[in-house]
N, C-alpha and C positions, 0 to 999 in steps of 0.2 A: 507516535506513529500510528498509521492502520493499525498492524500487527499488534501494538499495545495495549488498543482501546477496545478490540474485537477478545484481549485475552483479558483483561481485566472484568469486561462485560458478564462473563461468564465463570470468572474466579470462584466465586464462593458458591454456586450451584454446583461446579464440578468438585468443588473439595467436599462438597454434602453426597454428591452421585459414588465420587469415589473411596469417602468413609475417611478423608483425612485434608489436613488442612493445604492450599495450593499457596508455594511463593512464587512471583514475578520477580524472575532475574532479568533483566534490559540486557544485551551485551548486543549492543551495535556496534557497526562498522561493515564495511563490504558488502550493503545490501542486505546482509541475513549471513552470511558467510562466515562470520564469529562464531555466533551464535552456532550454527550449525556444526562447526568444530568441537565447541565443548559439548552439544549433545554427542557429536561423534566417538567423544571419550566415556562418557556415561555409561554405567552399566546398563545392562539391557533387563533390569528388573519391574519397566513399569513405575517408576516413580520419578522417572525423570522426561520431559514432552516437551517438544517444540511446536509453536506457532508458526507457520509459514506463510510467506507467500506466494504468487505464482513466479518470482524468479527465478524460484530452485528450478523450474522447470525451462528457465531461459539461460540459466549458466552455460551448461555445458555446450551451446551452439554458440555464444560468442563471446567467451573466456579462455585463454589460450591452454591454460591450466587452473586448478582448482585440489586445494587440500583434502579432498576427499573426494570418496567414486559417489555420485548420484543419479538413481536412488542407491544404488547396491551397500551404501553402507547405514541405510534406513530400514525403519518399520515404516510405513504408510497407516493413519488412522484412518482419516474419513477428510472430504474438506469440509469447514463446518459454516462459509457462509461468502458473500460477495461483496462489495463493494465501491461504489460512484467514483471515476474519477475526476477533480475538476480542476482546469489550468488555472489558474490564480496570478496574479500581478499584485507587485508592492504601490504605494500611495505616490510613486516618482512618474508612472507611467499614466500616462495620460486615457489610453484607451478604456470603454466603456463597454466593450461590446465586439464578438469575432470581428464583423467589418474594420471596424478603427482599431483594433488591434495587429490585424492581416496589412491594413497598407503604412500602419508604423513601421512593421518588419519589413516591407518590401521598401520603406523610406530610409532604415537605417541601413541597408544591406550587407547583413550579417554581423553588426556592431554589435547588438543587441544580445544579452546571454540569459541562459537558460539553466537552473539546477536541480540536480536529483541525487539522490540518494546512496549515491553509488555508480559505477560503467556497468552496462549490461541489465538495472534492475527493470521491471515495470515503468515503475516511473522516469526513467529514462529513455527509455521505447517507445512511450505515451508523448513525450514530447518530439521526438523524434520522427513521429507517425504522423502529428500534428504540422510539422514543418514540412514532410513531405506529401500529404496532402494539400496543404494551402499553396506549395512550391514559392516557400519562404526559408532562410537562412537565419540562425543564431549560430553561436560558441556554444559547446556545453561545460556545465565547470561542475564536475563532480565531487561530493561528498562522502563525508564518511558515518550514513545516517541521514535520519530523516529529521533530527531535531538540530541537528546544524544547519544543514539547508536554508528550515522555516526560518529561524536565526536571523540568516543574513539576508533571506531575502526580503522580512521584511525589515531590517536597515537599511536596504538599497544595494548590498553589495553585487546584487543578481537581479536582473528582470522581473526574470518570470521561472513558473514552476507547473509542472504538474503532480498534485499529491491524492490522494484517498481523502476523502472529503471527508472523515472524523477528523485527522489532523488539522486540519486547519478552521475549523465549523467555528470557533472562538475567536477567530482574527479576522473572520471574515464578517459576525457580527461587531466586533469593536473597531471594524473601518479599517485595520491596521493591513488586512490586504484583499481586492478584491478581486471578486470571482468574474472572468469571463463567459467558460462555460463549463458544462458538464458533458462527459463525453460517455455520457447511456445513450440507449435510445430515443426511454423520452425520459420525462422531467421527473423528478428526486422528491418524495414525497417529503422528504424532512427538508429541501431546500425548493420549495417550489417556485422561488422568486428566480433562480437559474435558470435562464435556457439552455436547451441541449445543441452543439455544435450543428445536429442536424438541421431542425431549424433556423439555425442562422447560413445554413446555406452553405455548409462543408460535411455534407451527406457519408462519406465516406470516414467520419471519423467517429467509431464506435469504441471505446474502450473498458473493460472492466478489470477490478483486481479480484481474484479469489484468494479465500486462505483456507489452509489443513493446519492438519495436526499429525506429527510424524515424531514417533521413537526411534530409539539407538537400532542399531542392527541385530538379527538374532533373537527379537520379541517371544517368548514362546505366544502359540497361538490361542492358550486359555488368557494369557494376561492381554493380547492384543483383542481378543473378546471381551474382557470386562471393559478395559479403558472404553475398547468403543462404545460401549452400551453406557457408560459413567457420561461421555462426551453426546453423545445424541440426546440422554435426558436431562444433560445442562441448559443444553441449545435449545432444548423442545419446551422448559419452564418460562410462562407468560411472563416475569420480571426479566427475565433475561430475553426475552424478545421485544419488549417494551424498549428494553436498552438500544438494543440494534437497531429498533426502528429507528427511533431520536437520533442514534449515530447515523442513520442513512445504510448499513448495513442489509 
C-alpha cells in the first residue's frame, strides 16, 4: 500500500534519527482502522508510531461508529509527505483513456464495479468523486486492504480502482493493470507518460492522498519533540527523498 511504501522509505533513516532500530508491522484491514487500534493499546512511550493516512480524518463524518475517539485518543507528529492518486483498470477493460473509459460506464450503466480499500477510506471517495463528476455509475465492492483489492483487481474480479500510485507503479509497468489517469493537477514526475483527468477534460477532478505520523495518546511533550525532530531528519535525508521521488511521493 501507500502507507507501506512511504514508511519503508524512510525506515532506516529514522531508526538512525531515533538511535534504535524501526520494525514494520502491516496490520490492515478497515482502511487503517486495525492498525490504529493496536497503536490505541500501545504505550505512550514513544516507541511505538503509526503511519497514516488522510482517512483518519474522513472516518469520523461517514462511519456510524468507530473503536476509538479521533484524534482524542492520539499524539499528532507531523504529516510527513503526499501522494498521486491514479485510477487504474485491469487488462479485461477495454478503455485507454478518460473518454473511453467515461462512455464504457455510461454504456454498462452501473454494471461495472469499482474497489477500494475499505468504506469511507480515500480511495473510496477518490472514486466516488470520480463517478460523480463524470455523472457515471459503478457498484462499489469493498475491501479489507489495499493488497486484496490490487489482488483481484488485477484477476478481473473488479473493474477498476483508484489506488496511490507507489502501489501499483509495478503492475502498471508489467502491463498487468493500466493507468487511465492521474488525479493531480498536473502530471507526476515519476509517471509522466499519465495524463492528469484535467487534461482529459474532467476539470473538477483533483485528488491527493497525504500521510502523518501519530502516537498513542498522552505522548509527553519532550518525547513528541524528539520523535518529531527523529521524523523531519529522516524525511529531510537526500536517500530518502530520492525514494519518494521514484515512488511519486
Amino acid at each position: 500500500s501507500g502507507v507501506d511504501a512511504i514508511t519503508r522509505a524512510a525506515q532506516n533513516a529514522l531508526g538512525k534519527a531515533l538511535g534504535h532500530p524501526i520494525v514494520v508491522d502491516n496490520q490492515p484491514g478497515a482502511g487503517g482502522i486495525v492498525g490504529l487500534q493496536a497503536l490505541a493499546r500501545s504505550p505512550a512511550d514513544g516507541m511505538t508510531l503509526s503511519v497514516v493516512s488522510n482517512n483518519v480524518v474522513i472516518f469520523p463524518s461517514v462511519l456510524k461508529s468507530m473503536p476509538f475517539d479521533m484524534p482524542g485518543d492520539f499524539t499528532p507528529i507531523t504529516v510527513v509527505g503526499y501522494t498521486p492518486v491514479v485510477l487504474v483498470v485491469n487488462a479485461k477493460v477495454q478503455a485507454t483513456n478518460a473518454k473511453e473509459f467515461i462512455a464504457q460506464l455510461k454504456a454498462k450503466n452501473g454494471d461495472m464495479t469499482y474497489a477500494s480499500g475499505g468504506n469511507g477510506t480515500i480511495l473510496h471517495l477518490a472514486s466516488a468523486m470520480f463517478l460523480d463528476e463524470t455523472k457515471t455509475a459503478a457498484r462499489h465492492i469493498p475491501y479489507k486492504g489495499v493488497g486484496p483489492m490490487i489482488t483481484d483487481l488485477i484477476g478481473g474480479q473488479v473493474d477498476f480502482a483508484t489506488a496511490a500510485l507507489p502501489s501499483v507503479q509495478a503492475h502498471l509497468k508489467s502491463g498487468a493493470l493500466r493507468a487511465i489517469g492521474v488525479s493531480t493537477a498536473q502530471r507526476v514526475a515519476a509517471a509522466p507518460d499519465i495524463p492528469t483527468f484535467v487534461e482529459q477534460g474532467v476539470p473538477g477532478y483533483v485528488v491527493e492522498a497525504w500521510f502523518g505520523i501519530v502516537a498513542p495518546k498522552g505522548l509527553p511533550a519532550a518525547d513528541v519533540k524528539r520523535v518529531h525532530q527523529a521524523v523531519v531528519a529522516a524525511f529531510d535525508d537526500p536517500a530518502v527523498k530520492e525514494v519518494m521521488a521514484k515512488q511519486g511521493n
